[in-house]
C-alpha positions in Angstrom: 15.8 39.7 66.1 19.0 37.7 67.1 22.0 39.4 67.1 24.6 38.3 65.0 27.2 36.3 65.5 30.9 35.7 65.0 32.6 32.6 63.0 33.7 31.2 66.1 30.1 31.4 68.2 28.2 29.8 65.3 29.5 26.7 65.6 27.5 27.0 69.4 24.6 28.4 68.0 22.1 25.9 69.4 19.5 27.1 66.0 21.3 27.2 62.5 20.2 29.8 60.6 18.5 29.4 57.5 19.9 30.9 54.4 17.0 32.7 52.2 15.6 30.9 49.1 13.5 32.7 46.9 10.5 31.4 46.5 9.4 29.3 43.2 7.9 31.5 40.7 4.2 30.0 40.1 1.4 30.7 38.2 -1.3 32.9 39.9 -4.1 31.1 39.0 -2.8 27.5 40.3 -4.9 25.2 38.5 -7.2 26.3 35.3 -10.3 24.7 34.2 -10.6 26.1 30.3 -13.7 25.4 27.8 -14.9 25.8 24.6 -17.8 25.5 22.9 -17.9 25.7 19.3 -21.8 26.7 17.7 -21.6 25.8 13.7 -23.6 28.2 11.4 -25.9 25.0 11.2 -26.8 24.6 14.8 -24.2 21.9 15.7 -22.6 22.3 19.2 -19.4 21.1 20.3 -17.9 21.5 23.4 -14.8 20.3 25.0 -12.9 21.2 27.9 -9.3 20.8 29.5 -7.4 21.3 32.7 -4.0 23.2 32.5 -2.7 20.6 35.7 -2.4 17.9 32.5 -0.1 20.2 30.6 3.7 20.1 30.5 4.0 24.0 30.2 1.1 24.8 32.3 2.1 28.4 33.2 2.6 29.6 29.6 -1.0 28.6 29.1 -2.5 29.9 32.5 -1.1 33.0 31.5 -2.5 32.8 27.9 -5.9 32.1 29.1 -5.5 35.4 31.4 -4.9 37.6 28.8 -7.5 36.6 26.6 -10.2 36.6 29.4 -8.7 40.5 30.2 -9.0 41.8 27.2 -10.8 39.4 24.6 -10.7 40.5 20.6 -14.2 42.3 19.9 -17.5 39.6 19.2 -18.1 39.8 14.9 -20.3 36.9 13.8 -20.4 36.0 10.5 -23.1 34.5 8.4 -22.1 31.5 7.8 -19.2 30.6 10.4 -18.7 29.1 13.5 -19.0 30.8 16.4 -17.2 30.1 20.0 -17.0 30.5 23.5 -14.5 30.2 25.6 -15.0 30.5 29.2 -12.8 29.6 32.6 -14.4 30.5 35.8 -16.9 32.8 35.7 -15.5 34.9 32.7 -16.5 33.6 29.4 -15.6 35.5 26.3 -17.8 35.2 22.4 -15.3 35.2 19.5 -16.0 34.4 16.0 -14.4 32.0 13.5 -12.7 34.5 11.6 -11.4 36.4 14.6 -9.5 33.4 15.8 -5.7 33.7 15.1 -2.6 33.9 16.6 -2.7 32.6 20.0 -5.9 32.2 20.9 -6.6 29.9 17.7 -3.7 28.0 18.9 -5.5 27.5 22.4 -9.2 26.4 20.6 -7.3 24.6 18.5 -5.3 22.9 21.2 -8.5 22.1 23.2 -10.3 20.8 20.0 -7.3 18.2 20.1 -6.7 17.0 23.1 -9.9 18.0 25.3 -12.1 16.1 27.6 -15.7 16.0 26.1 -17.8 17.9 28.8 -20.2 16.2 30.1 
């Protein structure tokens, strides 16, 4: 540790010192692969998939995605309705048409839109 020094010796000090920054605040998970695949009650599979490095509020969707693969809503099918699977990673979570609201319909919804197909 260098000991500190007085107005008049840091104009000699040979190394400036640095003040501290804190550091950026930045997702945890960095870059997010996201898909889903919709199953229709008549057998018809959809799947698209998108990248949270394309989006303008990355973070606030990284974070989104976190939460739902933590604690998705409980699995219900129902005769008749779509079915989907969301998965990131290795976590992938079963969720039923009916079951989709609030912000999790808003991210199938979103990557229904403006997904990549998956190849």
């Amino acid at each position: 540790m260098r000991p500190k020094l007085s107005p008049d010796d840091r104009a000699l000090d040979p190394v400036p010192r640095q003040a501290k920054r804190a550091a950026p605040v930045r997702s945890t998970l960095i870059y997010v692969r996201v898909a889903v695949t919709e199953i229709g009650w008549d057998g018809r599979i959809s799947r698209r998939v998108l990248d949270t490095w394309q989006l303008q509020d990355a973070d606030r969707w990284e974070i989104l995605i976190q939460q739902i693969l933590a604690s998705p809503p409980p699995y219900r099918a129902a005769l008749g309705r779509s079915i989907y699977v969301v998965h990131s990673g290795d976590r992938a979570v079963l969720v039923g048409e009916h079951d989709l609201t609030g912000p999790l319909q808003t991210l199938v919804k979103m990557i229904q839109a403006g997904g990549d197909p998956a190849l």
